[in-house]
N, C-alpha and C positions, 0 to 999 in steps of 0.2 A: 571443766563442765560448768555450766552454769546452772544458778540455785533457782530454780524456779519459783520455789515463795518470793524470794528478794527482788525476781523482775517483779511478780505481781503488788508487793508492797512499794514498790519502786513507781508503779503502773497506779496506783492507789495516792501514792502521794503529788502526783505528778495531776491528778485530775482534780483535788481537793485543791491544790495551789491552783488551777487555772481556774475555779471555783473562786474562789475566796481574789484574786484578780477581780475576775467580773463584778461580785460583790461593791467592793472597792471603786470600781469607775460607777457604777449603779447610783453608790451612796453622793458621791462628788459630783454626779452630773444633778443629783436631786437639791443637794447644797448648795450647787453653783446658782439653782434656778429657782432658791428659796423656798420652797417647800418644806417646810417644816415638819408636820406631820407623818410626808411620806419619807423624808430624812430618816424621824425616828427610826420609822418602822425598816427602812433599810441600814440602820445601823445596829441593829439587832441580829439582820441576817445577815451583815456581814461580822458580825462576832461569832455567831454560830459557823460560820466558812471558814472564821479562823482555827475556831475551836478543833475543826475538822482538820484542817491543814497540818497542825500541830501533832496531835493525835497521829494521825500518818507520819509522819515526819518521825514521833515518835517511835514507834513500830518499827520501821524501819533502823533505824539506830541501835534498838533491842535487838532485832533479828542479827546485823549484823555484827555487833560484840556480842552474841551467843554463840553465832554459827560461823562467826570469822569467813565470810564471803565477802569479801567489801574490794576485792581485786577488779583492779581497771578490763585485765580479761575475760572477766565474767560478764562484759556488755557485749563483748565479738557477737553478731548475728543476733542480739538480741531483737530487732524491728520484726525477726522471722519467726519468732518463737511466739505460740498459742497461749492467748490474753487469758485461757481461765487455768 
């Protein structure tokens, strides 16, 4: 059976990392093009992106050394199963 928190934590981490990606090129395309200022201000929000990524990441980690769900079968038909 699959754990339903752990997709949703799974589904949680999975959007804070593609988060924190964007971030990332955001910051590099502003540095590439020497804006300083707007640099700062997007190296800030991409630490806050990270922050968020981690944090998930975390969670997830927890959830599964609590709940020992962390089995490769537990993804079977996961794309079909309901995000909330």
């Amino acid at each position: 059976m699959v754990c339903q928190e752990r997709v949703r934590l799974l589904r949680n981490y999975s959007d804070a990392s593609t988060n924190y990606a964007v971030k990332v090129r955001e910051l590099v395309e502003l540095a590439i093009a020497g804006l300083e200022n707007e640099t700062n201000a997007a190296r800030r929000l991409c630490r806050a992106a990270w922050d968020s990524a981690e944090g998930s990441r975390l969670a997830l980690s927890r959830h599964e050394a609590d709940h020992t769900c962390d089995r490769v079968g537990d993804f079977r038909g996961v794309e079909d199963l309901d995000p909330s």
